[in-house]
PAFI-383194 format. One record per atom (N, C-alpha, C, O): residue number from 1; x, y, z; atom name; chain. Coordinates in nm, 4 decimals, m for minus. Each point is the difference from the previous one (the first is absolute). Layout:
# residues N
   n        u        v        w atom chain
 NUM        X        Y        Z   CA     A
...
***
This chain:
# residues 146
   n        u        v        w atom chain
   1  m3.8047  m0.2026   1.8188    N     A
   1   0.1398  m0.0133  m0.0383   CA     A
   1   0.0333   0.1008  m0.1093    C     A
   1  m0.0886   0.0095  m0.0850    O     A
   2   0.1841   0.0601   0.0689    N     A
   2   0.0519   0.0924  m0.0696   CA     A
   2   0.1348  m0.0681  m0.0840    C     A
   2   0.0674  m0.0969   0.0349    O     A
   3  m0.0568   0.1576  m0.1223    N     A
   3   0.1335  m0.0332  m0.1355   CA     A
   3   0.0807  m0.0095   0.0968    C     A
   3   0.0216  m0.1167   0.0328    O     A
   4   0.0687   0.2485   0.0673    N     A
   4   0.0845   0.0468   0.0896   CA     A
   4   0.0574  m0.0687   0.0681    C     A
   4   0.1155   0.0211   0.0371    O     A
   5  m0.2198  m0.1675   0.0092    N     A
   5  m0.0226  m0.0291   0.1300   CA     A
   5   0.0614  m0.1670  m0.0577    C     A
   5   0.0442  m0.0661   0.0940    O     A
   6  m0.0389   0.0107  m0.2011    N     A
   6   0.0271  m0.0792  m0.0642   CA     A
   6   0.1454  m0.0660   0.0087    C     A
   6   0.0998   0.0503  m0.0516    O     A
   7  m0.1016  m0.1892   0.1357    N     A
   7   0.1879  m0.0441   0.0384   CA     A
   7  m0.0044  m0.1363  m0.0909    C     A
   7  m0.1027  m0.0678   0.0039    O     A
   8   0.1997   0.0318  m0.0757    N     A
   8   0.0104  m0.1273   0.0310   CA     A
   8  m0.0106  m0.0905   0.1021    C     A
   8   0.0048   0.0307   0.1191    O     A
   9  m0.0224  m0.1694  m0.1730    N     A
   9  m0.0268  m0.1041   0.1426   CA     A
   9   0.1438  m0.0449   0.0002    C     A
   9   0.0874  m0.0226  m0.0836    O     A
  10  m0.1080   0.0183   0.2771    N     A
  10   0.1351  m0.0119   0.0512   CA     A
  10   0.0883  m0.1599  m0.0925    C     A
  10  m0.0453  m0.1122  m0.0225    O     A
  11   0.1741   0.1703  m0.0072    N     A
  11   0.1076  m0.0708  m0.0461   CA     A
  11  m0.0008  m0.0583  m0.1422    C     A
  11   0.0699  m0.0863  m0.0531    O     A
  12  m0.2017   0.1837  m0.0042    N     A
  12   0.0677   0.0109  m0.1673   CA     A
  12   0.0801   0.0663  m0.0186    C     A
  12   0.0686  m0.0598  m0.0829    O     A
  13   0.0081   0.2159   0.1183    N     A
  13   0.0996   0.0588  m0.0669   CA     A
  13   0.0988  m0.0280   0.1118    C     A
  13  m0.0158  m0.0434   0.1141    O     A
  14   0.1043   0.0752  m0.1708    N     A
  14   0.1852  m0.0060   0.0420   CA     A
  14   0.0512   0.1189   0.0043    C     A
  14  m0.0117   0.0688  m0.1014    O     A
  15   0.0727  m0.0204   0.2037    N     A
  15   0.1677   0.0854  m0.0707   CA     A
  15   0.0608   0.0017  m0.1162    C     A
  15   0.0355  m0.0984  m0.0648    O     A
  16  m0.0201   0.2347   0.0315    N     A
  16   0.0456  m0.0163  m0.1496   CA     A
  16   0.1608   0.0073   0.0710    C     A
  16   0.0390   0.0854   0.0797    O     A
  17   0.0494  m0.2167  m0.1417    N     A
  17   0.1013   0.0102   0.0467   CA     A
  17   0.1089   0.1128  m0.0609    C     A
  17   0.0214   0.0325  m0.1168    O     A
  18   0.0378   0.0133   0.2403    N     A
  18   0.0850   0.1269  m0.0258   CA     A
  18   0.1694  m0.0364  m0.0243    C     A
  18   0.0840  m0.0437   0.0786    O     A
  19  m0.0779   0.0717  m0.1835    N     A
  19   0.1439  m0.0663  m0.0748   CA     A
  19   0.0862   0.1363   0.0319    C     A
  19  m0.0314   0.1185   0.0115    O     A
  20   0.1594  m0.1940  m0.0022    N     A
  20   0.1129   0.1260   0.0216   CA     A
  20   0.0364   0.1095   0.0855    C     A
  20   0.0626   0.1050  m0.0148    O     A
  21  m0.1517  m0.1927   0.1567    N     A
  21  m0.0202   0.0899   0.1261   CA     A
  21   0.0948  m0.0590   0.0650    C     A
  21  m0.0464  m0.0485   0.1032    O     A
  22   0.1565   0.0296  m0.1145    N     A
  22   0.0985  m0.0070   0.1081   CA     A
  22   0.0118  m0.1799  m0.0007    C     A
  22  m0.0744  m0.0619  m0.0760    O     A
  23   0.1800  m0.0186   0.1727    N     A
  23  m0.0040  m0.1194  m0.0089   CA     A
  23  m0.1220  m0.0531   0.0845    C     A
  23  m0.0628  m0.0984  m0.0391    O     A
  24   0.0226   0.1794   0.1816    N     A
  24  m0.1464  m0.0479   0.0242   CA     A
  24  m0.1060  m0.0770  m0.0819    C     A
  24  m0.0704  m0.0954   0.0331    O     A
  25   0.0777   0.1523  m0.1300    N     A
  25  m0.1663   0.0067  m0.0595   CA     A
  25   0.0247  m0.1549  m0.0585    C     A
  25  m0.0916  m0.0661  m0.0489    O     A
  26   0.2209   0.0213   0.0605    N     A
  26   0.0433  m0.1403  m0.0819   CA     A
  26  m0.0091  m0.0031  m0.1437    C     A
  26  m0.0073  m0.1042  m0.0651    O     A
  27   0.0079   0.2272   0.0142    N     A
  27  m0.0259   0.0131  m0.1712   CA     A
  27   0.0972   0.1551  m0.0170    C     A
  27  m0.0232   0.0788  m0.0918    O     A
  28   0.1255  m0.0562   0.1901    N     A
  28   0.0936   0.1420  m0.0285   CA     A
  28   0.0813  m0.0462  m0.0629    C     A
  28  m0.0035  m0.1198  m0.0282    O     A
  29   0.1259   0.2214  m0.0231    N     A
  29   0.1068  m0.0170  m0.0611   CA     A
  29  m0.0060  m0.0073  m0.1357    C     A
  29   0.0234   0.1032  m0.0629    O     A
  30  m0.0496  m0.2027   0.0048    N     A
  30  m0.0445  m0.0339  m0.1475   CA     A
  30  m0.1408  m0.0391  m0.0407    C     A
  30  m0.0189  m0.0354  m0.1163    O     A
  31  m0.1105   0.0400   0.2279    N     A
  31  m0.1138   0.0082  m0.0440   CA     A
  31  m0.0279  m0.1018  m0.0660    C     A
  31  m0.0754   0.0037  m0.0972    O     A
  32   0.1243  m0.0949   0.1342    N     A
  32  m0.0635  m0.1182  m0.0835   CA     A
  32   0.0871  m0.0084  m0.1322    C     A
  32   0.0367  m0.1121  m0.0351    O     A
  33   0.0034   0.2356  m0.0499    N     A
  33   0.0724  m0.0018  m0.0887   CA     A
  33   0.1123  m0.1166  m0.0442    C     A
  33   0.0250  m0.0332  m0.1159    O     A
  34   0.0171  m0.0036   0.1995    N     A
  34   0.1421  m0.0759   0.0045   CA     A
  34   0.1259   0.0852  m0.0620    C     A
  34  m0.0318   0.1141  m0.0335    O     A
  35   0.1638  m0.1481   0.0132    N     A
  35   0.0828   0.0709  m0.0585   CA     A
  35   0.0315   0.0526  m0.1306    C     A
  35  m0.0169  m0.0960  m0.0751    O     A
  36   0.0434   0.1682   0.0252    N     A
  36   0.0269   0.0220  m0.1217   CA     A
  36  m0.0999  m0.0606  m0.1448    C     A
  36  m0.0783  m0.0897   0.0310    O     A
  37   0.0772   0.1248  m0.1552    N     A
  37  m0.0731  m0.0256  m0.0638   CA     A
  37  m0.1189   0.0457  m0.0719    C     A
  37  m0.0740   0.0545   0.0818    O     A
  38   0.0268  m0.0529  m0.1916    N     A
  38  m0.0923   0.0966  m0.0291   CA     A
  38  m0.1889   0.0199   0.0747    C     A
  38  m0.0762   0.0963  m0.0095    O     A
  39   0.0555  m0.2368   0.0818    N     A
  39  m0.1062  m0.0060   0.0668   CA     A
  39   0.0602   0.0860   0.1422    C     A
  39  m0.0982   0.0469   0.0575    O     A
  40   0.1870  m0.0227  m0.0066    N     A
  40   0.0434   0.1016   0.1308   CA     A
  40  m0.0015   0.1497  m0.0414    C     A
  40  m0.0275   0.0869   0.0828    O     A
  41   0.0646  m0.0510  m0.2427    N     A
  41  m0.0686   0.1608   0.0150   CA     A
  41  m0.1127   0.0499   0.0002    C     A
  41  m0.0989  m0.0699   0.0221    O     A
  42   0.0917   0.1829  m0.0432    N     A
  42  m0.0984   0.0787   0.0077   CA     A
  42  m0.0450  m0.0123  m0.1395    C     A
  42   0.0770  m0.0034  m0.0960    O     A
  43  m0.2130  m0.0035   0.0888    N     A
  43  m0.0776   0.0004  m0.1464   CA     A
  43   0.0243  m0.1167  m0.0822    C     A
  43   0.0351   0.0019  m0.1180    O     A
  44  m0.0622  m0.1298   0.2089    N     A
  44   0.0355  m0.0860  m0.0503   CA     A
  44  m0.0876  m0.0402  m0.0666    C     A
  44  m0.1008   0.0228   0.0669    O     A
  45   0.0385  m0.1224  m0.2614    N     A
  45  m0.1082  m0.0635  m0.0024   CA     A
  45   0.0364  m0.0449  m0.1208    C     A
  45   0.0603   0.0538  m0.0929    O     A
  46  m0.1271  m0.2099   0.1153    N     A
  46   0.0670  m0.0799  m0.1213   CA     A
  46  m0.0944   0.0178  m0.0756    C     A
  46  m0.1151   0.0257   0.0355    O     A
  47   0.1636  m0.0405  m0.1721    N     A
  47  m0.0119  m0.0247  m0.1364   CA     A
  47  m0.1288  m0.1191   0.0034    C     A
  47   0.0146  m0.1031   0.0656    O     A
  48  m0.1496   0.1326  m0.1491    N     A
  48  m0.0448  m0.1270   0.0074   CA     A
  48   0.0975  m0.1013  m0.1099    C     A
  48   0.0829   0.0205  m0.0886    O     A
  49  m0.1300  m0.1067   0.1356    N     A
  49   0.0512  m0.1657  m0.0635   CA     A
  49   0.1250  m0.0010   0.0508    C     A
  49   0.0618  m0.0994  m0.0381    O     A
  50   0.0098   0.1818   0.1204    N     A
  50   0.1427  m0.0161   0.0375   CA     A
  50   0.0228  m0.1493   0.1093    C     A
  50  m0.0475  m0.0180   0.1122    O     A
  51   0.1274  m0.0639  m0.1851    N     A
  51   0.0476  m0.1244   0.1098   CA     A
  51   0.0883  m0.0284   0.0543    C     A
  51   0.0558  m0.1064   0.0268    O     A
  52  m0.0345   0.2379  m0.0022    N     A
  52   0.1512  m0.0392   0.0977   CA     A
  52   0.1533   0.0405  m0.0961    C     A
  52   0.1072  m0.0177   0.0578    O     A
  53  m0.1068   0.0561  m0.1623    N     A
  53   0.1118   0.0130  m0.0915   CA     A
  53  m0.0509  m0.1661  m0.0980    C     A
  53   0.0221  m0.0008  m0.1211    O     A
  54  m0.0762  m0.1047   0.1765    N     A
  54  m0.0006  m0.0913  m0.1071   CA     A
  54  m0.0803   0.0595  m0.1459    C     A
  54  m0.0709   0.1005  m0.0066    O     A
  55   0.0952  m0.1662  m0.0707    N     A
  55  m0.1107   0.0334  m0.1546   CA     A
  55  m0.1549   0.0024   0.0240    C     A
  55  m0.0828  m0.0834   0.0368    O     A
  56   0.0793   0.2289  m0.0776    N     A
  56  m0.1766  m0.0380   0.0597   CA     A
  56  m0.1129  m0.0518  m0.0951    C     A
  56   0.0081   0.0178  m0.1215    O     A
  57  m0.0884  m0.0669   0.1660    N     A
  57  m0.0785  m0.1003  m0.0923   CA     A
  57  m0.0220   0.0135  m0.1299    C     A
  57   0.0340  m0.0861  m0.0812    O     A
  58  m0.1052   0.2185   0.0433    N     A
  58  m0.0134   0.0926  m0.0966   CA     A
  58   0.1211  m0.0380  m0.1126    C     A
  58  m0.0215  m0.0523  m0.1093    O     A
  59   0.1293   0.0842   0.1528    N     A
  59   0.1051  m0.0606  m0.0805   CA     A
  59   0.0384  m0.0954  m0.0161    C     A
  59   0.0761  m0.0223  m0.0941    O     A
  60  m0.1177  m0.0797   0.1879    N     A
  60   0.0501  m0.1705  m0.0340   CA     A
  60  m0.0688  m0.0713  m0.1031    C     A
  60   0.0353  m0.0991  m0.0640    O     A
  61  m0.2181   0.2186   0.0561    N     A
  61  m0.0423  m0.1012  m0.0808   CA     A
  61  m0.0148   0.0258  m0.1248    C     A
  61   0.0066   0.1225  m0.0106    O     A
  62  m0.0267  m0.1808  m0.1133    N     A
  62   0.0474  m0.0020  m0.1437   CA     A
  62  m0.1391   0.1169  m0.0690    C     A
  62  m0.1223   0.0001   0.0136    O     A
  63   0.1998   0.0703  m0.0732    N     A
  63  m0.1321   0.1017  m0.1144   CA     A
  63  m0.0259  m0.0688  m0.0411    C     A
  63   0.0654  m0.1029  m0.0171    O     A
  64  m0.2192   0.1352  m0.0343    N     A
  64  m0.0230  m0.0654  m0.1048   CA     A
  64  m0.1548   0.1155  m0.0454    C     A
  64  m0.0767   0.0551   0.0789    O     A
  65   0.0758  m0.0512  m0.2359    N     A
  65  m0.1449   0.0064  m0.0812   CA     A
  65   0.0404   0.1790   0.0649    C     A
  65   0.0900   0.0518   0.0662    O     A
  66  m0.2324  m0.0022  m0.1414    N     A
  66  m0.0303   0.1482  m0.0356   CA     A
  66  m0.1141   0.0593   0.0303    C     A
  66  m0.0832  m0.0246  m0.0873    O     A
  67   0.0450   0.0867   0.1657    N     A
  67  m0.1351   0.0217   0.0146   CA     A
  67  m0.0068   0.1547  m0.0659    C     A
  67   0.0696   0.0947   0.0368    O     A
  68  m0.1662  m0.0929  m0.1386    N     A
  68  m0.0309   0.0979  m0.1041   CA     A
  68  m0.1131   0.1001   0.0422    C     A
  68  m0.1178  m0.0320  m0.0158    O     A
  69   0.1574   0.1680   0.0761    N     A
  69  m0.0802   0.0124   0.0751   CA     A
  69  m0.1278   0.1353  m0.0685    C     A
  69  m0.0853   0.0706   0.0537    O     A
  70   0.1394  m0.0914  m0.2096    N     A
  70  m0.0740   0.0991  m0.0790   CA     A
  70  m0.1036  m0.0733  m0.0876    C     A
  70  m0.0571   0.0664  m0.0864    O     A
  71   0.0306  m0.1837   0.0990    N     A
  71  m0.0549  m0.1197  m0.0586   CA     A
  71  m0.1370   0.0095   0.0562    C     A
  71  m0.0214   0.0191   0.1197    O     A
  72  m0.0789  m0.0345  m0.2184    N     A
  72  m0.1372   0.0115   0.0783   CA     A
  72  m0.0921  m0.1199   0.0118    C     A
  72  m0.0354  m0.0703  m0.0947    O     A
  73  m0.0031   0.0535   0.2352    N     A
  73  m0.0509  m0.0961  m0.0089   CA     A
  73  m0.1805  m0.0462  m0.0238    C     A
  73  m0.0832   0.0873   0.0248    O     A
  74   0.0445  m0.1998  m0.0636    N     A
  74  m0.1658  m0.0019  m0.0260   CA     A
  74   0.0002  m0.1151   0.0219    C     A
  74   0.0764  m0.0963   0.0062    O     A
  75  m0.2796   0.1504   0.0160    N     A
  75  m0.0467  m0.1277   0.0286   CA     A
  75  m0.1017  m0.0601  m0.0864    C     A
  75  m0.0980   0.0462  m0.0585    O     A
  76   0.1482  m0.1592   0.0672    N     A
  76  m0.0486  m0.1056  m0.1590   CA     A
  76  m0.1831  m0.0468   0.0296    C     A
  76  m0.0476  m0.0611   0.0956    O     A
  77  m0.0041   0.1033  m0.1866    N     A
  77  m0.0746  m0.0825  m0.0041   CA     A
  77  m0.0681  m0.0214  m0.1546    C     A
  77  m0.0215   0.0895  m0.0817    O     A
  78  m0.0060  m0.2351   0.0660    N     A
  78  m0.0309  m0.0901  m0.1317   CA     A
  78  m0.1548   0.0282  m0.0195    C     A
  78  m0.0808   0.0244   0.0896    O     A
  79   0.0537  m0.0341  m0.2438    N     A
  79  m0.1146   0.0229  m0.0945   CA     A
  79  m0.1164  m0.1244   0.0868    C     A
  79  m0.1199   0.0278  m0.0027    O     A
  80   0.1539  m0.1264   0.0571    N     A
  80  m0.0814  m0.1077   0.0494   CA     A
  80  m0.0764   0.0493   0.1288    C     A
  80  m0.1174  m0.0099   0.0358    O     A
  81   0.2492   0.0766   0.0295    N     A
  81  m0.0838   0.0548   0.1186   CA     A
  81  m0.1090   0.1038  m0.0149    C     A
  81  m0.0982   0.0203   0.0715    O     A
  82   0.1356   0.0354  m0.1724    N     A
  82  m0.1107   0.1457   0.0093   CA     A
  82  m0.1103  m0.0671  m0.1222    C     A
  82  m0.0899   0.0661  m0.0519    O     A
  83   0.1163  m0.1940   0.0243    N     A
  83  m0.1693  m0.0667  m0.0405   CA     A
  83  m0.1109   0.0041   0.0888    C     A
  83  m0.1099  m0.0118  m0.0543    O     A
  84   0.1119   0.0255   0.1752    N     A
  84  m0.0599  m0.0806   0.1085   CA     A
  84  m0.1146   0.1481   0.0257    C     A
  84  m0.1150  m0.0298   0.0323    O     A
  85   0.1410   0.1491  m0.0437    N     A
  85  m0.0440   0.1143   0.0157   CA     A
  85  m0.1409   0.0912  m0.1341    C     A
  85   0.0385   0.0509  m0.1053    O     A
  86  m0.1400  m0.0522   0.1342    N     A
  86  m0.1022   0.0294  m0.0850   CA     A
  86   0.0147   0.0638  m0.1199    C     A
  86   0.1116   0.0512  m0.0078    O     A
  87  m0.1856  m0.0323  m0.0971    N     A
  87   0.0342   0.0769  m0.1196   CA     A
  87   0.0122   0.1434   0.0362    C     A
  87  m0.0903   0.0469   0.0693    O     A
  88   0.2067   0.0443  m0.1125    N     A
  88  m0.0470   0.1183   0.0298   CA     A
  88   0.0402   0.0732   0.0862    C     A
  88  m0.0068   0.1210  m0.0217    O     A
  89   0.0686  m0.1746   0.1634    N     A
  89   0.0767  m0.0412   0.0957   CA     A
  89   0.0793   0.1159  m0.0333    C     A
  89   0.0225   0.0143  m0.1201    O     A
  90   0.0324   0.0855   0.2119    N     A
  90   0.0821   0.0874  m0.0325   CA     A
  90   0.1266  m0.0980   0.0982    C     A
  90  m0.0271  m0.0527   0.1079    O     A
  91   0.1583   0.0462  m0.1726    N     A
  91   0.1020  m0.0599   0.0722   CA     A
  91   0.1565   0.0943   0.0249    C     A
  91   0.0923   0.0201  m0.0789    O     A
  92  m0.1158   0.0326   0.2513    N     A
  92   0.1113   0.0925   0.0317   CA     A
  92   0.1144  m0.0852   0.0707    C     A
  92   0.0055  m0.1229   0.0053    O     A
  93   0.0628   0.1923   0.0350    N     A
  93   0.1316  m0.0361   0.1089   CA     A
  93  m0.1139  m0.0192   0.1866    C     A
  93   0.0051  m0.0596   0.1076    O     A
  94  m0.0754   0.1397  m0.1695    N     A
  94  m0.0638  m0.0050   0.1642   CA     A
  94  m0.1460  m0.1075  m0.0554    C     A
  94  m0.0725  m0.0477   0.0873    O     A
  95   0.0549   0.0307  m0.1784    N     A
  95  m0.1558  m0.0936   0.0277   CA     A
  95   0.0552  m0.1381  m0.0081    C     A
  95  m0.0801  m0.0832   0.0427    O     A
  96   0.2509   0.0090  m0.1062    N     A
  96   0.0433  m0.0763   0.0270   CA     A
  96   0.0510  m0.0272   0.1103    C     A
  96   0.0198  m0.1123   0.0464    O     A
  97   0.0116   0.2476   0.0158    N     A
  97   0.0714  m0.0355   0.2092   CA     A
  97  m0.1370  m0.0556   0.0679    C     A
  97   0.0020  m0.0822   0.0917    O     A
  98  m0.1358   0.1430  m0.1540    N     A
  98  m0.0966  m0.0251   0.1132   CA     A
  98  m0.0473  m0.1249   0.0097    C     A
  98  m0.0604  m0.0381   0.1004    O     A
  99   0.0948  m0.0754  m0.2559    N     A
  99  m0.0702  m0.0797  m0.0221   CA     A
  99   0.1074  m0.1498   0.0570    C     A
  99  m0.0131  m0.1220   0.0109    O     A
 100   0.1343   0.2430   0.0165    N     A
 100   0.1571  m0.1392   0.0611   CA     A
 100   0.0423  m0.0139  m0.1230    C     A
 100   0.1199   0.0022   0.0277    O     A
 101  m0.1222  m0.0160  m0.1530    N     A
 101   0.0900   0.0129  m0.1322   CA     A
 101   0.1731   0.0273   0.0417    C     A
 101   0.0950  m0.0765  m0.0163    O     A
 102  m0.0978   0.1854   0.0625    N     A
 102   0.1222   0.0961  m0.0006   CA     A
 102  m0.0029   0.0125   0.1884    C     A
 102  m0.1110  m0.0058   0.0529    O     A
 103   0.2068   0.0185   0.0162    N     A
 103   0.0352   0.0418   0.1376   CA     A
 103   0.1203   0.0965   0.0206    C     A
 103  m0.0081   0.0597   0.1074    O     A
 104   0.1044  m0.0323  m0.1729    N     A
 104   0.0867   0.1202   0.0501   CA     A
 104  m0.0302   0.1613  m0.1235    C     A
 104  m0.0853   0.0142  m0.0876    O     A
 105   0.1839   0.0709   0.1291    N     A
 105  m0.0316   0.0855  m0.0583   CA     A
 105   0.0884   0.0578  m0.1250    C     A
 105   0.0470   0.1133  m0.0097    O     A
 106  m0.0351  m0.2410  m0.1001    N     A
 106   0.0818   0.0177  m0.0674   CA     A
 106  m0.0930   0.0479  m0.1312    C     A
 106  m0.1170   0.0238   0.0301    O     A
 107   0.1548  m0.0051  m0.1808    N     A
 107  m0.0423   0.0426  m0.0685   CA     A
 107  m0.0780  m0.1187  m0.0945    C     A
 107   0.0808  m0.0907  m0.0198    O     A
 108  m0.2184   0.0609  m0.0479    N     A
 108  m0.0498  m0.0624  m0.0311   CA     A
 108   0.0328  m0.0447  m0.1241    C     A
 108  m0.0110   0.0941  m0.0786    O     A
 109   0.0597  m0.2329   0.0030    N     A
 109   0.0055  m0.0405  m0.1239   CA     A
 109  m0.0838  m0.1320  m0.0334    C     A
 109   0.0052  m0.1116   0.0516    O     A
 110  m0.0684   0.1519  m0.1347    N     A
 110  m0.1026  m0.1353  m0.0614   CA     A
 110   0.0607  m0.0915  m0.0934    C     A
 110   0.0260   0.0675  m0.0995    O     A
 111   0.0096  m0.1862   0.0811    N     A
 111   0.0414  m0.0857  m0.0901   CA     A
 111  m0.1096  m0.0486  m0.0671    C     A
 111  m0.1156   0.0228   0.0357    O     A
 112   0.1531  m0.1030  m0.1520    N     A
 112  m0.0606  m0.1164  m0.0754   CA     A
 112  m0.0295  m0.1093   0.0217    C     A
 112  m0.0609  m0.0626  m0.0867    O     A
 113   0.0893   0.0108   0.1925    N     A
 113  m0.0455  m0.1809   0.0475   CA     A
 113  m0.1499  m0.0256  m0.0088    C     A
 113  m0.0667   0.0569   0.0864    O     A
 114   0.0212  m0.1095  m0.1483    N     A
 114  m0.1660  m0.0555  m0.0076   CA     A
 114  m0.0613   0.0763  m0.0877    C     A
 114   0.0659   0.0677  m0.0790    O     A
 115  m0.2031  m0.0668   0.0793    N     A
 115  m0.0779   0.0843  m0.0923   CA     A
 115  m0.0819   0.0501   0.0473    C     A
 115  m0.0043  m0.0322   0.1187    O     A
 116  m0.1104   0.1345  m0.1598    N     A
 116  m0.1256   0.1292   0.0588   CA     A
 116  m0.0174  m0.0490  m0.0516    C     A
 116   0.0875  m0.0448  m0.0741    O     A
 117  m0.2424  m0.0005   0.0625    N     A
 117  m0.1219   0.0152  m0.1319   CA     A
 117  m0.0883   0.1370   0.0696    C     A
 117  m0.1092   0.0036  m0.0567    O     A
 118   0.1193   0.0966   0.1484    N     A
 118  m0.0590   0.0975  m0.0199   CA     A
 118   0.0850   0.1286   0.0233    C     A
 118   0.1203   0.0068   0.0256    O     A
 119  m0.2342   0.1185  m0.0443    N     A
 119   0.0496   0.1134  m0.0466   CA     A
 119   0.0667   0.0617   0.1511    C     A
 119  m0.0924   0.0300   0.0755    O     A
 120   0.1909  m0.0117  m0.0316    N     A
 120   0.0316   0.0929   0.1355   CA     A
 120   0.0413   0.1264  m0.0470    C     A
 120   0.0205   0.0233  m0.1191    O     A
 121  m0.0079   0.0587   0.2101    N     A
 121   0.0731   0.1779  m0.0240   CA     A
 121   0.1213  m0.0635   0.1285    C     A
 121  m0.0241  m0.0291   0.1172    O     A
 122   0.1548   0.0227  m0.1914    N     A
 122   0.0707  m0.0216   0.0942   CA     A
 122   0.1075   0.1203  m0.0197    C     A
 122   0.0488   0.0184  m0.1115    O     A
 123  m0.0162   0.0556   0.2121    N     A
 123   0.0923   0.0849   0.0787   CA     A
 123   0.1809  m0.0112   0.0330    C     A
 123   0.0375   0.0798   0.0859    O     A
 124   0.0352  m0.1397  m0.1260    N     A
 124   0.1158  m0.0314   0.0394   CA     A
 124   0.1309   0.1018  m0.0266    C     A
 124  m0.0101   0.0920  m0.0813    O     A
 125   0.1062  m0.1106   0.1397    N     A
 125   0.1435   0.0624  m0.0163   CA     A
 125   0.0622   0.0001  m0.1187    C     A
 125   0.0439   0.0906  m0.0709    O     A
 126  m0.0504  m0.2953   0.0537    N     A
 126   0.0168  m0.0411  m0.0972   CA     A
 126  m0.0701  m0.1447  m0.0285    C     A
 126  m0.0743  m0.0593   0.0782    O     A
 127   0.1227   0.0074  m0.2338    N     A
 127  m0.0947  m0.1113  m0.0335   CA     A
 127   0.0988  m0.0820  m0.1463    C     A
 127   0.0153   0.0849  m0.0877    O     A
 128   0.0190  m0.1582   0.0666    N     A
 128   0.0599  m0.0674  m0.0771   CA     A
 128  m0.1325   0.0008  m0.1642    C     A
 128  m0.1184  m0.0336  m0.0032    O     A
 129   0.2089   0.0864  m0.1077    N     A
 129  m0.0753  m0.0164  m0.0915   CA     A
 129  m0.1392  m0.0788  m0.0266    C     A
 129  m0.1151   0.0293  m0.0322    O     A
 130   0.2057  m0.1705   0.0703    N     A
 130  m0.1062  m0.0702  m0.0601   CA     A
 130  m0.1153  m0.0526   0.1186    C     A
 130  m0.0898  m0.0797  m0.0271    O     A
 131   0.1092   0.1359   0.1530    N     A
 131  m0.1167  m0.0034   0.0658   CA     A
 131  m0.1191   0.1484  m0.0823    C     A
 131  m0.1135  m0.0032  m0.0473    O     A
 132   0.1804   0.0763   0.0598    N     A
 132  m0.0890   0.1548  m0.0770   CA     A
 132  m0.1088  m0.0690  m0.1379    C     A
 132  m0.1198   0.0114  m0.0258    O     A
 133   0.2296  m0.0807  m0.0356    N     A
 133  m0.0520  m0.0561  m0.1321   CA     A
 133  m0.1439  m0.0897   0.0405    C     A
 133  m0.1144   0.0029  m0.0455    O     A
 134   0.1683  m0.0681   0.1335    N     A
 134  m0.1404  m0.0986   0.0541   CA     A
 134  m0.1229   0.0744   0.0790    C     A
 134  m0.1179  m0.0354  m0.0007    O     A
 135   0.1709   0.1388   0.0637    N     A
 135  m0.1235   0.1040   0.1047   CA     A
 135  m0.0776   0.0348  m0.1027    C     A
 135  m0.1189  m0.0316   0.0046    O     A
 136   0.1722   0.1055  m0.1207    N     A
 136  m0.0291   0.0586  m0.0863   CA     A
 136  m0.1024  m0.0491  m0.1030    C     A
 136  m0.1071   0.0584  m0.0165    O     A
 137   0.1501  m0.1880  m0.0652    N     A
 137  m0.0972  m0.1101  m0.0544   CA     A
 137  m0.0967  m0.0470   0.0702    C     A
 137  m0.1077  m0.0269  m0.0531    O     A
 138   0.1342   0.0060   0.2076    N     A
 138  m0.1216  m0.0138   0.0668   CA     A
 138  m0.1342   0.1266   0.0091    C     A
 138  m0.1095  m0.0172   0.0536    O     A
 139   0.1423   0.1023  m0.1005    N     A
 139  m0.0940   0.1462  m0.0110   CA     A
 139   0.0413   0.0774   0.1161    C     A
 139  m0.0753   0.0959   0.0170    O     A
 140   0.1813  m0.1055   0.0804    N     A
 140   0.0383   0.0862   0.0706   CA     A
 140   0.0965   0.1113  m0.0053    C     A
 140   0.0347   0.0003  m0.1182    O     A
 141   0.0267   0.0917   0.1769    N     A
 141   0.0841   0.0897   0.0049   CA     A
 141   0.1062  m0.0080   0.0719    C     A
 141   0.0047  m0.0866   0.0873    O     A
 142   0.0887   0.1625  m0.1048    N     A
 142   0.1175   0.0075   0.1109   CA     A
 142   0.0750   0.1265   0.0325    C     A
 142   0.0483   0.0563  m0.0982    O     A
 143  m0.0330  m0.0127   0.1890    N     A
 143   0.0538   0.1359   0.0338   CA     A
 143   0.1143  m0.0077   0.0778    C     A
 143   0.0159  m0.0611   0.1057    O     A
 144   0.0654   0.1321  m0.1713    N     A
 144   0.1697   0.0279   0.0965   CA     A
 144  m0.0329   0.1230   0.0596    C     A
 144  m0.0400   0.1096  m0.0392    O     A
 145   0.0889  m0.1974   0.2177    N     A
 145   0.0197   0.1016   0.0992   CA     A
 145   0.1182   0.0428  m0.0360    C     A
 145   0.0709  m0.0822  m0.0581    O     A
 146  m0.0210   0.2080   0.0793    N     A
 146   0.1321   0.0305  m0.0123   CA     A
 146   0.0465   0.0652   0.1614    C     A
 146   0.1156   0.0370   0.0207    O     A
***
C-alpha cells in the first residue's frame, strides 16, 4: 500500500455544500445569508462577548479590587521548619524545592516563627530581621541573593 493509494472509508466524507449556485443547489440567492443585516455582508465577525446588542457580561458584572502587578511575590518559609535539617546544612531556593519546603518559582523569604538551636548557611532573597538575629546566635550565617 502506498500514501497515494490511501481513500477514506466509504460514507465518512460529504459534499462540501455549494452555496450561491443558482436556486438548484437549494442554498442560491442569499446563501443561507437571509436578508439584510450585518451577518449578510461580506466580512462579517462578531466581537467576542457580543450578545446580540444586549449588555455583555463583562459589563453587567461589578469591579472590584486591584491587582498590583509590580508587587513581588515569595515564598514563606518559618525558622521551625529549617530546624529539622543538619548542622551546617547549606539552605538554597533549590535545596528547599528538593526537600518540598517551597513548590513554585517565586522568590525565597525566611521568617521568625519557632527557633534553630543549630548553626545553618542559609541563602535567601530575603529574611525578616529577627529571623537573621536568631540564624545568627545560633552560630550560623546568612546571605542575600540579590
Amino acid at each position: 500500500m502506498k500514501l497515494s493509494e490511501l481513500i477514506p472509508k466509504k460514507g465518512s466524507t460529504h459534499r462540501r455544500k455549494r452555496r450561491g449556485c443558482g436556486p438548484g443547489s437549494g442554498h442560491g440567492k442569499t446563501s443561507c445569508r437571509g436578508h439584510k443585516g450585518h451577518k449578510q455582508r461580506s466580512g462579517y465577525r462578531v466581537k467576542m462577548g457580543f450578545e446580540g446588542g444586549q449588555m455583555p457580561l463583562t459589563r453587567r458584572l461589578p469591579k472590584r479590587g486591584f491587582r498590583n502587578f509590580t508587587k513581588e511575590e515569595f515564598e514563606i518559609v518559618n525558622l521551625f521548619q529549617l530546624a529539622k535539617f543538619a548542622p551546617n546544612t547549606v539552605v538554597t531556593p533549590e535545596f528547599l524545592k528538593d526537600n518540598g519546603l517551597i513548590k513554585g518559582d517565586y522568590k525565597l523569604k525566611i521568617l521568625s516563627h519557632g527557633n534553630i538551636d543549630r548553626p545553618l548557611i542559609v541563602k535567601t532573597h530575603a529574611i525578616s530581621k529577627k529571623a537573621e538575629e536568631k540564624i545568627i546566635s545560633a552560630g550560623g550565617k546568612v546571605e542575600l541573593i540579590v
